[in-house]
C-alpha positions in Angstrom: 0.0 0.0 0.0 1.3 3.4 -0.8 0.6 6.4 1.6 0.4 10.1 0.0 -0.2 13.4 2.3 -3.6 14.4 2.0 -5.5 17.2 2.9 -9.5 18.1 2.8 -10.9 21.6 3.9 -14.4 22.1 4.2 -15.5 26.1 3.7 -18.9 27.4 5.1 -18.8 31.3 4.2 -21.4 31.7 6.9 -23.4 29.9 9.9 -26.2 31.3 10.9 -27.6 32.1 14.8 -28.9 28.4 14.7 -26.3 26.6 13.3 -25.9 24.2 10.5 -26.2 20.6 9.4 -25.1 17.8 7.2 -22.9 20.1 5.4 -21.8 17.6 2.7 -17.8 17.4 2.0 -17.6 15.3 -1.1 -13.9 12.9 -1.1 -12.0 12.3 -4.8 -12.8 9.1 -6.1 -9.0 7.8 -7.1 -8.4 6.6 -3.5 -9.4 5.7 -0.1 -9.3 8.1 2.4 -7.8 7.4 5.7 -8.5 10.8 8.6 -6.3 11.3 11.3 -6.9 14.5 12.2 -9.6 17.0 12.5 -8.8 21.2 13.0 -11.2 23.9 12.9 -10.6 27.5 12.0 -13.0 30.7 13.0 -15.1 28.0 14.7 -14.0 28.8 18.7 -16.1 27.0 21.7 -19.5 26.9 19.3 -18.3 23.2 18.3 -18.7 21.1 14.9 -19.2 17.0 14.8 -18.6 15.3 11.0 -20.2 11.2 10.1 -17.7 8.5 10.2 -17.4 5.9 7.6 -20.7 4.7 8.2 -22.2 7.7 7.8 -22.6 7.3 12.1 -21.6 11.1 13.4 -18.1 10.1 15.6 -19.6 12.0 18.3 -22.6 12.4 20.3 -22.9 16.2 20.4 -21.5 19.2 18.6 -17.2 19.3 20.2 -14.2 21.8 20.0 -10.5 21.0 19.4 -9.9 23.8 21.6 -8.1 23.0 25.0 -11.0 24.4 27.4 -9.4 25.5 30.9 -10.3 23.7 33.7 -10.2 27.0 36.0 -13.0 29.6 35.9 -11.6 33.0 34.0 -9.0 31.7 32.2 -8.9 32.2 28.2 -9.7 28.6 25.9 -6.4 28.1 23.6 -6.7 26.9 20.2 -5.0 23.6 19.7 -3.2 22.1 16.1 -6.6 19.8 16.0 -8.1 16.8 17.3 -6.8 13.4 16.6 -8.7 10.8 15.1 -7.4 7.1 16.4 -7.9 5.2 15.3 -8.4 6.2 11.8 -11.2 6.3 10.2 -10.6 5.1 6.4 -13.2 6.6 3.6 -14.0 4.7 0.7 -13.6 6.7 -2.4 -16.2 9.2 -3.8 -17.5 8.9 -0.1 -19.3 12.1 2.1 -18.5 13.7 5.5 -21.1 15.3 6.7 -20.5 18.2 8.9 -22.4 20.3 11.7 -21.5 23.4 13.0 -22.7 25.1 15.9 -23.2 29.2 16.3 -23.9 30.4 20.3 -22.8 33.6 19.7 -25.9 35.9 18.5 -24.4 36.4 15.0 -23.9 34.8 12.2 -19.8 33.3 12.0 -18.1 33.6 8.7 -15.7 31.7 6.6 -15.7 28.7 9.0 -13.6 25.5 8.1 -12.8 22.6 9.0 -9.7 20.7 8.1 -9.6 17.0 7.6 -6.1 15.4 7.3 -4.8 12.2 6.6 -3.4 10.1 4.1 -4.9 8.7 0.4 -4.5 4.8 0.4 -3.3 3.8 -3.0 -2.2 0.3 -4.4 1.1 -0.6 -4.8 2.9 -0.2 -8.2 -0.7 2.8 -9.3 2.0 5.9 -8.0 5.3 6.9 -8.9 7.2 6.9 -4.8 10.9 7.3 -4.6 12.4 6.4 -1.5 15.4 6.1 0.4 18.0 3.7 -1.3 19.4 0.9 0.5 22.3 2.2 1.8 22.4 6.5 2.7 23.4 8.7 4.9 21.6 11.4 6.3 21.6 15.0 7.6 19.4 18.3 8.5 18.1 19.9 5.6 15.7 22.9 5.6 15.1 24.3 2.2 13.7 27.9 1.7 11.5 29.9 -0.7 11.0 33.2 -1.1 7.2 34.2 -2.8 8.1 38.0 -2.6 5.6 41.0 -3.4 2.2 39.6 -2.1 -0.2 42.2 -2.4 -3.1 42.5 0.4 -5.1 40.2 -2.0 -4.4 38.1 -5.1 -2.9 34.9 -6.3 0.7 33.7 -7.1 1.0 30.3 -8.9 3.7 27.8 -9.7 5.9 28.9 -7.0 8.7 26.1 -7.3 10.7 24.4 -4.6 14.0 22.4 -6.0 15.9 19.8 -4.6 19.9 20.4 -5.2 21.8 17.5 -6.9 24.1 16.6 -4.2 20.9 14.5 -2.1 17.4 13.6 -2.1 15.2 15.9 0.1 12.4 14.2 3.0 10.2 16.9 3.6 8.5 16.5 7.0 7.4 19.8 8.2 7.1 23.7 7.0 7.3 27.2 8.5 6.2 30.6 6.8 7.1 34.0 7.9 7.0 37.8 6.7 10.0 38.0 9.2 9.1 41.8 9.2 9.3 42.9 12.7 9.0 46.4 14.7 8.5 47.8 17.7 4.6 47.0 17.7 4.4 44.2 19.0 0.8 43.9 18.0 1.7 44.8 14.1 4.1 42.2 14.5 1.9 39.3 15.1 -0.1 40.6 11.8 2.2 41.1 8.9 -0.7 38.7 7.4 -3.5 36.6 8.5 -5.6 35.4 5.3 -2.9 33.2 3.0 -3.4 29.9 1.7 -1.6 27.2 -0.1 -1.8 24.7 -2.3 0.8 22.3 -2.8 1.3 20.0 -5.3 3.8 17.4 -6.5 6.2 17.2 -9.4 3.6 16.6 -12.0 0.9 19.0 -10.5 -0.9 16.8 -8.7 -2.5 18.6 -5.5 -2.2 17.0 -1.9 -5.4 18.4 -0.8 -8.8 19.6 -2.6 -8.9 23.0 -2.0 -6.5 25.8 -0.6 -5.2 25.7 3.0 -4.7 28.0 5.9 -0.9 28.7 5.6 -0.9 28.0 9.4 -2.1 24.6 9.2 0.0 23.7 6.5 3.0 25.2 7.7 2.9 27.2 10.4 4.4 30.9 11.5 6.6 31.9 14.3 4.9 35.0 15.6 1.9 33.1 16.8 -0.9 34.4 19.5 -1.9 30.7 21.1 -4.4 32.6 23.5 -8.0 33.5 22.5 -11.2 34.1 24.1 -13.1 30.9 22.2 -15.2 33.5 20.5 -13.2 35.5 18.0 -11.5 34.4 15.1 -8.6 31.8 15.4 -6.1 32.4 12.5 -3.1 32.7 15.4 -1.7 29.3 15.6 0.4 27.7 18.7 4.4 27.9 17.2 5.2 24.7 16.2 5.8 23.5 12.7 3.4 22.3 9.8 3.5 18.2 10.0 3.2 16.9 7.0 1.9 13.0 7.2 3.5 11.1 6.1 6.7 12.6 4.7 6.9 14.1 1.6 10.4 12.5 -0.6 11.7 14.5 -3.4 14.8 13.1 -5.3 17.9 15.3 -6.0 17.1 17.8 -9.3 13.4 17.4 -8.6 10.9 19.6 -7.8 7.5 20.7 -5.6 5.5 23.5 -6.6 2.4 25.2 -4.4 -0.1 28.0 -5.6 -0.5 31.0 -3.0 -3.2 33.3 -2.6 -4.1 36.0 0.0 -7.6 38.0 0.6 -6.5 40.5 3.6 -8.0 43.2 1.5 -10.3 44.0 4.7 -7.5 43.9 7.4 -6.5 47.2 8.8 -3.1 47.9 8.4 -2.1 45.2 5.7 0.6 45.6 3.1 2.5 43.9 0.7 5.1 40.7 2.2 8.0 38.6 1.3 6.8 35.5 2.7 9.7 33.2 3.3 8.5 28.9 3.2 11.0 27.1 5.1 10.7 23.3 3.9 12.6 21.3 6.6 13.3 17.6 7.0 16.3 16.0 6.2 18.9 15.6 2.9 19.6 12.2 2.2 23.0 10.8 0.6 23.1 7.7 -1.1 26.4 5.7 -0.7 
């Protein structure tokens, strides 16, 4: 069986006072579907649940991924998602259905919900390098530069290449505008609204839609405290996972699509935004 990173974002531009249900978030049909992971975004404390397999919802009532405090007063703090274990494998072409709660007396906008995992294909149906039998191996991080990036608009084809000396494992990201001043608070927001899409070597995408840079990376000027309310684009700093690993022979390439919509953010301007793609080189011997 080969396993290939997968990601599947679900969009609702807006829940209502009362909530929604069985939201339907339709899989690709080339492969099984196996979730691990399940991370909301602009959701808070108001709680989502999604149907299993079996079209069964995994829960019993709407939930959060959110850590809730266990003492009165203290703030909720958004969490990289809840894990799914064990997995829950999709057939292809199959439906998740999704509710989403609303407690807040207005309606919540552009409200996701990330499923990742892994796409379950047969042996010999996808091209896979891998490590060769004998290697050595040391601490790689790669990085790309998508300057320019207006407060909205789309840049495609930006290209990651791996050097000839070694094969590249990519196993987690980081993206920053590494634009800092004394503001602390114009610090943390040098963007909030980017997403990516990456893609393989002959374009093929690992995920349906565009992602949250946060999830799929990650940023190092994050806000990990919130009031369960608000919006939750600040993300606790740790690194993008990717899962599994992504491996890139030596003269080969990734590319990802960006795109921004921060049109409506006070203060926005244009960034560099640097993509660090780290893991590890690997030299065949």
């Amino acid at each position: 069986m080969i396993e290939r990173h997968q990601d599947y974002i679900l969009t609702v531009a807006s829940v209502p006072v009362s909530g929604v249900q069985q939201v339907p978030l339709k899989l690709d049909t080339d492969a099984p579907f196996a979730l691990r992971l399940v991370r909301s975004r602009n959701i808070g404390l108001n709680g989502w649940k999604y149907t299993t397999p079996s079209q069964a919802y995994q829960s019993n009532a709407l939930r959060t991924d959110w850590i809730v405090p266990v003492a009165a007063g203290q703030p909720a703090y958004c969490s990289r998602g809840s894990i799914a274990y064990n997995e829950m494998v999709y057939p292809p072409g199959a439906t998740i259905n999704v509710d989403i709660g609303n407690n807040t007396g207005q309606p919540l906008t552009n409200c996701q919900l990330l499923f990742r995992g892994s796409k379950l294909y047969k042996d010999g149906t996808q091209w896979v390098p891998s490590y060769p039998p004998k290697m050595g191996i040391r601490p790689a991080v790669y990085q790309v530069i998508v300057p320019n990036l207006g407060v909205s608009g789309t840049l495609l084809n930006n290209q990651l290449t791996i050097k000839n000396d070694a094969d590249m494992v990519y196993r987690c990201g980081a993206c920053d505008a590494f634009t800092m001043t004394a503001n602390a608070a114009a610090s943390a927001f040098q963007f909030q609204n980017v997403y990516v899409k990456l893609r393989d070597e002959s374009y093929k995408a690992y995920s349906n839609d565009y992602i949250h840079v946060n999830d799929l990376f990650g940023q190092g000027l994050p806000t990990p405290l919130g009031g369960g309310t608000g919006q939750d684009d600040q993300v606790l700093f740790t690194p993008g996972l990717v899962t599994p690993e992504i491996y890139v022979p030596r003269k080969h390439n990734l590319y990802f699509d960006v795109t921004r919509n921060d049109a409506a953010v006070e203060g926005a301007a244009t960034v560099d935004l640097y993509f660090r793609f780290i893991g590890m080189k690997v030299f065949a011997q």
